[in-house]
C-alpha positions in Angstrom: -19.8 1.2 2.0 -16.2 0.8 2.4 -13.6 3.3 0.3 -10.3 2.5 -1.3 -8.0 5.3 -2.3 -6.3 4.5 -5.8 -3.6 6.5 -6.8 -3.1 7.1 -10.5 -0.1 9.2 -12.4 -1.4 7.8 -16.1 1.0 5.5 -16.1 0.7 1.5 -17.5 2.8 0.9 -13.6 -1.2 2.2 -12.0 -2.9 0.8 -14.6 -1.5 -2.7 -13.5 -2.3 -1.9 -10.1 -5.6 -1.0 -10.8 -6.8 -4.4 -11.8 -5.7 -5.5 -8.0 -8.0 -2.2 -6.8 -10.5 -3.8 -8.3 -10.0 -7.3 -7.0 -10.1 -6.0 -3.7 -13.2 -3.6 -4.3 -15.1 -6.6 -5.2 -14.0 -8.8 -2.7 -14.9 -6.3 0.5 -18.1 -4.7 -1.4 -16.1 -1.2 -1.7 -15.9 1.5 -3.9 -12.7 3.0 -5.5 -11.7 7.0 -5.4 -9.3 7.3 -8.1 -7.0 10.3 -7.1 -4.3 12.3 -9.4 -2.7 14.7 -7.5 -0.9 17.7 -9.8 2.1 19.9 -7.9 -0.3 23.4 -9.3 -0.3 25.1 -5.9 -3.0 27.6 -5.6 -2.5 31.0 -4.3 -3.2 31.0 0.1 -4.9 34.5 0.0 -5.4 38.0 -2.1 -2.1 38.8 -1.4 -0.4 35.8 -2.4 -2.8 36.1 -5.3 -1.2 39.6 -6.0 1.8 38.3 -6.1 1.5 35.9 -8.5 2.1 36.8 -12.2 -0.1 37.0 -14.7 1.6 35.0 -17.1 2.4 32.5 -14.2 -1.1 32.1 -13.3 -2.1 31.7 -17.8 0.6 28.8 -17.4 -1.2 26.9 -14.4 -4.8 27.4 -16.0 -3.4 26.1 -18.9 -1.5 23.1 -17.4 -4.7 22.5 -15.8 -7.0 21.9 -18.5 -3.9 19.7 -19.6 -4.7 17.7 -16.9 -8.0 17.2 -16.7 -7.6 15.9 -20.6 -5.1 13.4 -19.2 -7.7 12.5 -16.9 -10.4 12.2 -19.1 -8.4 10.2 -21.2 -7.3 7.8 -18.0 -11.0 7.6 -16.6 -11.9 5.6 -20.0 -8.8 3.5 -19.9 -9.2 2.1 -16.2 -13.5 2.0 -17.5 -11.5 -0.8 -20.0 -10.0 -2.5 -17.4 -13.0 -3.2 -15.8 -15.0 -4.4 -18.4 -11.9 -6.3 -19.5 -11.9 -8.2 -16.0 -15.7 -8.5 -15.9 -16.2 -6.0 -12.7 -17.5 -2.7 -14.6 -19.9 -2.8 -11.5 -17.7 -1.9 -9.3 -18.3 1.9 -8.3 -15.8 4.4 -8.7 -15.1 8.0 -8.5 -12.4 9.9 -10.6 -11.1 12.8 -8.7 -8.6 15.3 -9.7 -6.4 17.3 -6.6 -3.7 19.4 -6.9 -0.9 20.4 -4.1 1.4 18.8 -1.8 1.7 15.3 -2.3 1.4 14.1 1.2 -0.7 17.0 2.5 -3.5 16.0 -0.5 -3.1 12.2 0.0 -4.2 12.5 3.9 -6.8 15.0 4.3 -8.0 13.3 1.8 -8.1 9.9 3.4 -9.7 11.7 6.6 -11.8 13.6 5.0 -13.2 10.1 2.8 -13.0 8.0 5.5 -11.0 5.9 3.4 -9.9 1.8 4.4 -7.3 1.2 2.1 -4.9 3.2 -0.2 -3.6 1.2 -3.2 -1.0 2.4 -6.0 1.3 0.8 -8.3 5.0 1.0 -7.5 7.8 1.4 -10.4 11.4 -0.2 -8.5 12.8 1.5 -5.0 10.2 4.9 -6.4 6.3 5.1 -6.0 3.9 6.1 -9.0 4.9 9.1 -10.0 8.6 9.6 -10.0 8.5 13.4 -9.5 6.0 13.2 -6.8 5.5 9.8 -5.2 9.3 9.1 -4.9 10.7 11.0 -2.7 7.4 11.0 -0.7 7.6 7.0 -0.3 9.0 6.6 3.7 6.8 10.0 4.7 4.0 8.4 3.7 4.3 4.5 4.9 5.6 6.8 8.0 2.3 8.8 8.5 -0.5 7.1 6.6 -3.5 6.1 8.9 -4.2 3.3 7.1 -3.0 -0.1 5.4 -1.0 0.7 2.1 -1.2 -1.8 -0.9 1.7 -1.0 -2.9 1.7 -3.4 -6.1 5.0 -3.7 -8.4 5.5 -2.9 -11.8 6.5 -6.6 -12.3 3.4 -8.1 -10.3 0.6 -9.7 -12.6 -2.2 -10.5 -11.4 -3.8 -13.6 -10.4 -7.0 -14.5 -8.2 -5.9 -15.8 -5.0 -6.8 -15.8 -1.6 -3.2 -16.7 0.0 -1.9 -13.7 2.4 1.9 -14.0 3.9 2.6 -12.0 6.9 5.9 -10.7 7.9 6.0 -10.7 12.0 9.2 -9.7 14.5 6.8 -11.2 17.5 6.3 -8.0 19.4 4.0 -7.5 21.6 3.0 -4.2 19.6 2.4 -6.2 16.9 -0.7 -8.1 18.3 -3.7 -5.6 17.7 -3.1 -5.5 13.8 -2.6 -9.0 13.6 -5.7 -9.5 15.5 -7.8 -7.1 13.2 -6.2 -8.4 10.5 -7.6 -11.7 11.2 -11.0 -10.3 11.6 -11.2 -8.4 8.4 -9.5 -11.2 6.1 -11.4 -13.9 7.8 -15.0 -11.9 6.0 -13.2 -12.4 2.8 -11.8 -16.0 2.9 -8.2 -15.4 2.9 -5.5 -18.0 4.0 -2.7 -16.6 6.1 0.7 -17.9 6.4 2.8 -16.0 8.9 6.8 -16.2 8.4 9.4 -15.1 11.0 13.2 -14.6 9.4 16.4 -15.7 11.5 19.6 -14.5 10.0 21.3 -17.8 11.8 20.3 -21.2 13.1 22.4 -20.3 16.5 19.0 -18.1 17.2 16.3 -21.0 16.6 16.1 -22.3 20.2 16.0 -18.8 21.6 13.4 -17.3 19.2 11.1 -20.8 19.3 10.1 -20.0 22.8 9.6 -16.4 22.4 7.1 -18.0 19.4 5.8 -20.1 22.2 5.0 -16.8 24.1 3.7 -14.7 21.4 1.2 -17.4 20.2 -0.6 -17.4 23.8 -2.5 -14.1 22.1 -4.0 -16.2 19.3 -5.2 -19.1 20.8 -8.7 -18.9 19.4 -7.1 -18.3 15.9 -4.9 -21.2 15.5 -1.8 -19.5 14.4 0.9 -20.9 13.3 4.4 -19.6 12.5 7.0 -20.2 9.9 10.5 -19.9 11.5 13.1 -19.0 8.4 16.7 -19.2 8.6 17.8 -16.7 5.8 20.8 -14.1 6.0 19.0 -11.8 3.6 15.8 -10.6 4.8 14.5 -10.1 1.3 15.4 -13.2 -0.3 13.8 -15.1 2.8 10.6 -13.4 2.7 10.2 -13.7 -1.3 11.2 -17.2 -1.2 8.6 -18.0 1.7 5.9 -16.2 -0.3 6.6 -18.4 -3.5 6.9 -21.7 -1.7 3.3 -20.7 0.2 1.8 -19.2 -3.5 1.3 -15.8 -1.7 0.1 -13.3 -4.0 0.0 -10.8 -1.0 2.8 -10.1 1.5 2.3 -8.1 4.3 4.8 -5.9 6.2 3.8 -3.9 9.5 6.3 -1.1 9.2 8.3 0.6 12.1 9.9 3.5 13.0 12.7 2.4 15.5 16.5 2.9 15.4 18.9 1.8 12.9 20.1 -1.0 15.0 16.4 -2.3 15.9 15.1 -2.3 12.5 14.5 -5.2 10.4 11.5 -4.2 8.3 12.9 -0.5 7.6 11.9 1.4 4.5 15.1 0.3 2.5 14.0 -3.6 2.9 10.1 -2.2 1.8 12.1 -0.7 -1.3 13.8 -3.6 -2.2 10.8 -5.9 -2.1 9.1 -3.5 -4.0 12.2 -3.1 -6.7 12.9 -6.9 -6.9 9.6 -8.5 -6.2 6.6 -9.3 -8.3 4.2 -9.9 -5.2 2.0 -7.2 -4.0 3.1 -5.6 -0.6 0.5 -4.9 2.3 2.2 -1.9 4.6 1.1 -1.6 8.1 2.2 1.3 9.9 2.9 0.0 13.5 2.9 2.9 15.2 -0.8 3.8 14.0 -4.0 2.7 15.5 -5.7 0.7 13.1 -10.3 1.6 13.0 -11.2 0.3 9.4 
């Protein structure tokens, strides 16, 4: 059975989000980990241990059990949710970590084999302020798999429209490709959408489409060729002319002067937006 990571910091931002982890969990058959991760960092070895004060070490015990009834407390919330949206049966494991943010968040997608991480996002910061924000670029930057990041302002509705964000590189081709395979199982539409930022560029960037599109002959493709100074505005206004309820962004690392889709356009989206943002890391091989 397929596995979605769900990121939770008790918040009504990861509540909303939740209702989309579910969507998705009954769409692709999947179950959901729900995963809080506390900063309690635990003690390496006896000597670290030694170190550590007593009173220190009462403190984290006790901010522990504080947790856990925050979590107990959460588990029957997002068990409301579900019955709420009529997909109680979806199956779903509450798990509680503590430790470095990015460190807990990836062994504990390799060690899950986990498809798909989902969280809510609350303007240019992720869930949890003092955690997830400043974490945000590591982990678009180094996550093995597809991100769902859903904003505070998104609301849900039950669609099966997908917008995709392309720059027509060649590095590009292998996600689009298994994105086509995996969203074709679960009846989604895609639209893809290229941005100009001037119409001196269309004849120029209509034959590299020409080009690009010889790797999807079997699937049809067709791209959207938007003339639109902001990158933003064009891809939000694209995704509400086409009804997207899912827009999705294959991220990458290059230099300032290469990057359209760096992490300060992903922030903006997320800040401004009220459609749900699918992150592809481009620089990692995709297996789920």
């Amino acid at each position: 059975m397929k596995k979605i990571l769900f990121l939770t910091d008790f918040s009504k931002v990861a509540q909303n989000a939740f209702v989309y982890a579910l969507s998705v969990a009954e769409k692709t058959k999947a179950e959901i980990h729900i995963l809080h991760i506390t900063a309690i960092m635990e003690a390496k070895d006896e000597v670290e241990e030694m170190q550590v004060h007593a009173m220190a070490n009462a403190y984290k015990n006790n901010l522990e059990k504080e947790e856990w009834g925050k979590f107990r407390a959460e588990a029957g919330k997002l068990e409301k949710i579900a019955k709420e949206y009529h997909q109680k049966d979806v199956p779903v494991e509450f798990h509680l970590e503590n430790g470095p943010f990015l460190e807990v968040v990836l062994n504990y997608i390799d060690d899950n084999d986990i498809s798909l991480l989902i969280m809510g996002t609350s303007g240019a910061n992720t869930v949890d302020k003092k955690l997830f924000g400043s974490n945000t670029e590591n982990l678009i930057n180094n996550c093995s798999i597809p991100i769902l990041a859903i904003p505070e302002k998104a609301t849900f509705v039950n669609s099966n429209s997908l917008s995709v964000a392309v720059m027509l590189n060649d590095t590009e081709i292998p996600i689009i490709k298994r994105l086509f395979e995996k969203t074709a199982q679960y009846g989604y539409k895609i639209n893809f959408v290229h941005i100009i930022k001037s119409i001196e560029e269309t004849e120029m960037v209509k034959a590299k489409v020409d080009k690009w599109l010889v790797n999807f002959k079997e699937n049809n493709l067709i791209i959207d060729v938007i003339n639109k100074e902001n990158i933003e505005i064009g891809l939000m206004e694209y995704a509400y002319n086409t009804n997207t309820q899912i827009l999705s962004i294959i991220h990458r690392d290059l230099s300032f002067w290469q990057r359209i889709f760096k992490i300060n356009h992903s922030k903006n989206l997320l800040q401004y937006s009220d459609i749900a943002l699918l992150i592809y890391n481009n620089n990692t091989i995709y297996n789920n």
